[in-house]
C-alpha positions in Angstrom: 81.8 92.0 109.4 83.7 89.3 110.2 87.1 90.3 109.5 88.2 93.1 111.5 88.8 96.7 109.7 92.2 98.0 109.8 93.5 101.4 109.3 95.0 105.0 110.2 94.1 107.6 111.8 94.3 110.0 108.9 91.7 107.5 107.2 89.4 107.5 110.4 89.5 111.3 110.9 88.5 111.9 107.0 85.5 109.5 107.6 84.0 111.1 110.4 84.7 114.9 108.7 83.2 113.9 105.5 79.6 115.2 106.1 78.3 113.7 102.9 78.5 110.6 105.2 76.8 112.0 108.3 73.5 112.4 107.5 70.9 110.3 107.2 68.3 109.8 104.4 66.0 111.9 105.7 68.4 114.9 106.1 68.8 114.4 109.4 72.6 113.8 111.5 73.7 110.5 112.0 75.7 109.5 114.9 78.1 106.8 116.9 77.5 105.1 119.8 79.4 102.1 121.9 82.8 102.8 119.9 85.9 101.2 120.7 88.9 101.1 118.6 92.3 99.3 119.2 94.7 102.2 118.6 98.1 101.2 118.5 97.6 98.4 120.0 95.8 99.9 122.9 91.7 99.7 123.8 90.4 102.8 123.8 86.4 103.1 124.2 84.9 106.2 123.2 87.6 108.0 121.9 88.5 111.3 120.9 88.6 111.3 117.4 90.7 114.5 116.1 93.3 113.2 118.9 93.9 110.3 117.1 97.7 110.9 115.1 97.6 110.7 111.4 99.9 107.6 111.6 98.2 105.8 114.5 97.3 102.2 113.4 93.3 101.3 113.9 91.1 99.0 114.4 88.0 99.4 114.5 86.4 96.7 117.1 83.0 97.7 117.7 80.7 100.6 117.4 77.2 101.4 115.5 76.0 104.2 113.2 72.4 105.4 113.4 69.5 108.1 113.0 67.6 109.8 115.6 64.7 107.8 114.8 66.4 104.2 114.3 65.3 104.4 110.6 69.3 103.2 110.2 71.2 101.6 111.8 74.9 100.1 110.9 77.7 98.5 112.3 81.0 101.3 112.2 83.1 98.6 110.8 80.6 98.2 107.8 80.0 101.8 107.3 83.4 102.9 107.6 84.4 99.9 104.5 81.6 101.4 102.7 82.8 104.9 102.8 86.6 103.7 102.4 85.6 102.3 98.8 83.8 105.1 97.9 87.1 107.1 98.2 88.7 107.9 94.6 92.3 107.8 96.7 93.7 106.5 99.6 96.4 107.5 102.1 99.5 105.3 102.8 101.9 105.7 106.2 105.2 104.6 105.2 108.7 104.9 106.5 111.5 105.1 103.9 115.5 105.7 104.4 116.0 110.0 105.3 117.8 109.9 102.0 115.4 108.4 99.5 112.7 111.2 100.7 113.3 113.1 97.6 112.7 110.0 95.1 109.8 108.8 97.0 108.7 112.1 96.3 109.3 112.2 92.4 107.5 108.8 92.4 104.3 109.8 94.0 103.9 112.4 91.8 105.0 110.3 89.2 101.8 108.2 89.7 99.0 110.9 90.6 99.7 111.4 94.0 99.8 114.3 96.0 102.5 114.2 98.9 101.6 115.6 102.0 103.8 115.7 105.0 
């Protein structure tokens, strides 16, 4: 991809737990290699996933997807985008006044949304 992907760490740790997107065609695992994501501003190759906070801001810089047998390959940016627009909902970090937290969360549910944390 030429633009690069952007976005939390909630987002990034519900990718790499969502097993639908783990294996490959064949039934068998799929895994990373050569990852390194800019997280909060930092470099960090090969990181720990689940470490990652829920409000860190990502970006994924490199990385590639494959199968044991190299029947597929993909880039983590582009497989990662795929999986993102798959997703029926999405999760939003926001910071709002201590006082509005009560209307922000009448409007969430307002819309659909589920508030959670």
């Amino acid at each position: 991809m030429s633009e690069i992907v952007k976005t939390t760490g909630a987002d990034l740790k519900a990718f790499y737990k969502d097993e639908r997107y783990w294996i490959d065609h064949k039934g068998g695992a799929l895994w990373h290699d050569d990852v390194l994501l800019k997280i909060n501003g930092e470099d960090v190759s090969e990181p720990d996933i689940n470490s990652i906070a829920d409000d860190a801001v990502i970006e994924i810089l490199s990385g590639m997807i494959m199968s044991k047998d190299d029947s597929f390959r993909e880039s983590l940016d582009e497989y990662f985008t795929k999986w993102k627009f798959a997703q029926t909902h999405t999760g939003v970090v926001c910071g709002i006044p201590r006082d509005k937290l009560e209307e922000f969360k009448v409007l969430v549910a307002e819309m659909g949304g589920k508030f959670l944390a």
